[in-house]
N, C-alpha and C positions, 0 to 999 in steps of 0.2 A: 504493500500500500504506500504510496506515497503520501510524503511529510509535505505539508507546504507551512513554513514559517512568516511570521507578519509582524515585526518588520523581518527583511533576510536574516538567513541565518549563518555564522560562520564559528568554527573552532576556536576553541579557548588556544593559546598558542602552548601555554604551559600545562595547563590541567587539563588534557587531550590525552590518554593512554590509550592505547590499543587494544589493550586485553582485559582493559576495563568492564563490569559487567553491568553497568547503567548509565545510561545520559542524561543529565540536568540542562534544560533549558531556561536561560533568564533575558529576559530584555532588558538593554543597555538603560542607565539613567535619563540619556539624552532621548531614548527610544528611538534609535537610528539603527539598534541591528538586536537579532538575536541570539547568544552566546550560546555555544553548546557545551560543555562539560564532561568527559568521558572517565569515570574514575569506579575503582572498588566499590560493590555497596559497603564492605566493613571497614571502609574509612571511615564512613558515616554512621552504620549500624552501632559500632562499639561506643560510642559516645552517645547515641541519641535511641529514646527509644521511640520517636514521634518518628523517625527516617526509617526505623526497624519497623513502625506499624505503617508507612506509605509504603516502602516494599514489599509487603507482604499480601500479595496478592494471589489467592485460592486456585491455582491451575487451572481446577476441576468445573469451575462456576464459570457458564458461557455468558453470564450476567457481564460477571467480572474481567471475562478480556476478549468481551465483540468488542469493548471500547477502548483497549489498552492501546498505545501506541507504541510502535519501534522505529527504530533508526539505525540504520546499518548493525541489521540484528541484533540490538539492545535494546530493552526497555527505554522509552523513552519518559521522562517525570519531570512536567512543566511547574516550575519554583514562579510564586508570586513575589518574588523578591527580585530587584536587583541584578544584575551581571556583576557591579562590582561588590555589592555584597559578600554574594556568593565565591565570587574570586581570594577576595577577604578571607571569609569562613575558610577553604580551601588552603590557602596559604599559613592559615596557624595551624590546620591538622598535619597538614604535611613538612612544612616549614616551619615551625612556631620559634626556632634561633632569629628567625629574620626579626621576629617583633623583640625579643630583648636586647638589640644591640643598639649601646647608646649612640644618641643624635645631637649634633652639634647645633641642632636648626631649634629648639626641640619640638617635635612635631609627634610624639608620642600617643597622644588622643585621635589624632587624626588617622594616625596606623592602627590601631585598635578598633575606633568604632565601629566597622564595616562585619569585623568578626566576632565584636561582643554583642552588636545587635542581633546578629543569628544564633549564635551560643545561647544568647537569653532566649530567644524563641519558640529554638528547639530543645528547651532543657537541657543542653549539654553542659549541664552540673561543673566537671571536671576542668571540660575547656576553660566557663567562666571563670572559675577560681583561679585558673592559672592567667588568663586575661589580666583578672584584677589585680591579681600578685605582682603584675609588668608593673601596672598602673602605680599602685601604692610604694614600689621600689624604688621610686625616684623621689617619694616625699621623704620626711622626717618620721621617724615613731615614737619619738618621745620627746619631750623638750631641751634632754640631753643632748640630743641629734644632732637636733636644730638649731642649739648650741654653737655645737662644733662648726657646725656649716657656715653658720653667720661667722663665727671668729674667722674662720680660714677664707671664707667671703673681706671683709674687711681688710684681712692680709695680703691680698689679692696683688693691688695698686704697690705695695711696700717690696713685694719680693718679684715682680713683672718676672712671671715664671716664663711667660712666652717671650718675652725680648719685644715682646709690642708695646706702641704707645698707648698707654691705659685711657680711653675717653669717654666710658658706657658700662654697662654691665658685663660679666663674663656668662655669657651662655650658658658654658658648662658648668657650673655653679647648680642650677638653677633650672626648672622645668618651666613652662610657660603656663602660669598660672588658671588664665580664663577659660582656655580651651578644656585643662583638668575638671573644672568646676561645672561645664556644659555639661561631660561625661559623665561625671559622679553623679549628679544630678540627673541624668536620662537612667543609668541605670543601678539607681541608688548605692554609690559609693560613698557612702559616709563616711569612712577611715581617714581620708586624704583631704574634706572639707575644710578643717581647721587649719590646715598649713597651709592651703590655697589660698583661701579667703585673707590671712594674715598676708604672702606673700603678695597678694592683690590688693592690700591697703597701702604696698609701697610703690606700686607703681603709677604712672602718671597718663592722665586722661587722656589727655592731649599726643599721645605719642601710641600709636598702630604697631604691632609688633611687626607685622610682614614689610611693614616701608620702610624701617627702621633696619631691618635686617641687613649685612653688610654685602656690598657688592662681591664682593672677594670668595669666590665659592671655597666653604671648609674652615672661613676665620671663624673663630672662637671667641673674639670680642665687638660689640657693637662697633663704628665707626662713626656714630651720629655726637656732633658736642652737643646736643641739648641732654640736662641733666636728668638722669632717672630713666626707671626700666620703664620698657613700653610689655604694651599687653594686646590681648585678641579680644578687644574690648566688644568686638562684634560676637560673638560666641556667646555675651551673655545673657541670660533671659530679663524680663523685667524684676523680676523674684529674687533672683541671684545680687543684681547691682543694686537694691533696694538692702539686701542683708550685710553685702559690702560696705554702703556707706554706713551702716549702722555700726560693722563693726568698726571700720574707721572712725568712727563718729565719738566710740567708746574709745578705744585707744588715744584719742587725741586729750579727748577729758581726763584720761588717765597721768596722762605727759604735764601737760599742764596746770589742773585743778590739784594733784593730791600727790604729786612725785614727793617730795618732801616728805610730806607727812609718811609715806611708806615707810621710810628710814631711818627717822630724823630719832625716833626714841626705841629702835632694835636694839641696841646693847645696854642703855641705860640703866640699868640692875649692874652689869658685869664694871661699868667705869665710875664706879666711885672711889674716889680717890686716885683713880688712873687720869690724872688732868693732862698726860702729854696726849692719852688716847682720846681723851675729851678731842680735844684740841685738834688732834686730827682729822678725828671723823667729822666733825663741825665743818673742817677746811674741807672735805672729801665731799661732803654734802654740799655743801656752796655752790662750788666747782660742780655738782650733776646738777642743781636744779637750776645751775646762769642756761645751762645747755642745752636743759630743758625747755625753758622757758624761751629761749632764743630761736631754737629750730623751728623753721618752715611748718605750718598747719597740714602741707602736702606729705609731711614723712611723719608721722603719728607712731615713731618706733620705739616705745617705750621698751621694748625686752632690750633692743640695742642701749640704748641710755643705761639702764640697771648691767648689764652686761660689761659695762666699760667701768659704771660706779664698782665691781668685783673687781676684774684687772686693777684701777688704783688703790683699792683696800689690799689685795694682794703683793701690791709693790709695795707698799710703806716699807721702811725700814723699822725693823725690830725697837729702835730705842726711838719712835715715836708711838708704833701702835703694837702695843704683846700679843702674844699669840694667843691668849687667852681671846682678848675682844678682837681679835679679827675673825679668829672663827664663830664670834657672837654674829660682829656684822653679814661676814660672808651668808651667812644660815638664813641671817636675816633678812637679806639681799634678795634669796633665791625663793624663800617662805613668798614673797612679795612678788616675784614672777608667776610662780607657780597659781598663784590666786589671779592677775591676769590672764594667764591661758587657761584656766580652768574656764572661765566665763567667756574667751573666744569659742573653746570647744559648744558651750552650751548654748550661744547666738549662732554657732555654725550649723545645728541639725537641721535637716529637713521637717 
């Protein structure tokens, strides 16, 4: 019997096997052709049981296959989804090293969606997990993390590890926030919401990540002087940038209204009679909250602020601040962060 295809129909160039024993048909996004697909059913079988109950089709029941279609003697199984979906899907069963390998663009969500939308659709439990496992590998897991990342973020400019001239953000550092939060958010990844949303209250409106990006195919750091990271501010829904300015909104009052106060009486118990360690932390606290009070309302980074108040508590010399109260302050420092990302996490849920 002949196939007739609408729009035409033509092979997948990669996911085409010969000995394949069924063909998936999808029409192209633009619907300008239709893609054929020749692969294993137990590529598909073993992960989904929705693709093990479309195959499974009764020999015996003339019901069941006056209507069945073939295609150069395979079953043929028309997919309402997609070409490049399905190409997607296809390429993490078969391929799934291609989505872990980091990107210097980062464009991570964009190579994922395609085969997490299927994965979710057809149940395939396993794939997703391992999807979202990509996804979440590139955020922070704890505030330690996140920590680090910022410190050695901030290091960046001071040790120009690439020999480049430092005048933007470093890429590699860093996942591209909005497009994260589009995903999370389509298919409920709540794990990575709270480090998006944080790293999306640093960047700047006014600057498109894609035009921003550097002419130089494979640089690693922006080449735009305008200050501050750009983002895929297209990406986000109305929902999303509503809960962003919120948490910016919080962060900024946090920097400004009550920085002080977070610190100002932590060791207070431990420094009586300690007036050199008075004396210091007094000067230590100054020195955060002039810095506070003086940065831009666009950078609302109070973990950065408290993070930097740590490094000069940790550098004091001994014969102005004891180790006694610096580990008061330190504690006290971090008690004080942790209560800030406690309440991004909880403005971050869906």
């Amino acid at each position: 019997m002949s196939i007739d295809f609408d729009p035409p129909g033509v092979r997948h160039e990669r996911h085409w096997t010969p000995s394949g024993s069924v063909i998936l048909c999808a029409i192209s996004q633009a619907r300008t052709r239709s893609v054929l697909f020749r692969v294993h059913k137990s590529l598909l079988i073993e992960q989904s049981e929705v693709f093990e109950s479309m195959f499974d089709i009764p020999q015996g029941d003339s019901k069941s296959t006056e209507n069945a279609e073939y295609y150069d003697r395979a079953p043929l199984v028309r997919l309402p989804d997609t070409a490049e979906e399905v190409s997607g899907l296809l390429n993490a069963l078969r391929d799934p090293l291609t989505l872990c390998e980091p990107s210097a663009m980062p464009d991570t969500p964009m190579r994922l969606r395609n085969a997490l939308h299927l994965a979710t659709k057809y149940l395939m439990t396993d794939l997703r997990s391992k999807l979202v496992r990509i996804l979440e590998r590139e955020w922070p897991s704890s505030l330690e993390e996140l920590e680090i990342r910022n410190h050695a973020f901030d290091e960046f400019p001071k040790a120009n590890m690439f020999k480049m001239s430092y005048e933007g953000w470093p890429r590699i550092f860093t996942p591209e926030p909005a497009a994260s939060i589009a995903l999370a958010e389509e298919f409920d990844i709540e794990s990575i919401l709270p480090w998006a949303y944080y790293d999306l209250t640093r960047c700047v409106a006014s600057r498109c990540w894609d035009s921003c990006l550097s002419e130089e195919e494979g640089s690693f750091v922006e080449t735009s002087t305008s200050r501050g990271k750009a983002a895929r501010w297209e990406c986000l829904s109305a929902s999303a940038l509503l809960r962003m300015l919120r948490i910016r909104e919080f962060l900024n009052g946090e920097r400004t209204k009550r920085f002080k106060s977070y610190v100002e009486l932590t060791g207070a118990h431990y420094t009586v009679g300690h007036s050199s360690c008075e004396d210091s932390f007094c000067q230590l606290l100054s020195e955060a909250h002039s810095e506070a009070t003086a940065r831009s309302d666009s950078d609302p980074d109070i973990l950065k602020l408290l993070r930097r108040l740590s490094m000069r508590i940790s550098a004091r010399p001994n014969k102005e601040l004891c180790v006694c109260c610096r580990s008061v302050f330190l504690r006290g420092v971090y008690k004080r962060k942790d209560e800030v990302w406690r309440e991004v996490e909880r403005m971050s849920r869906l």
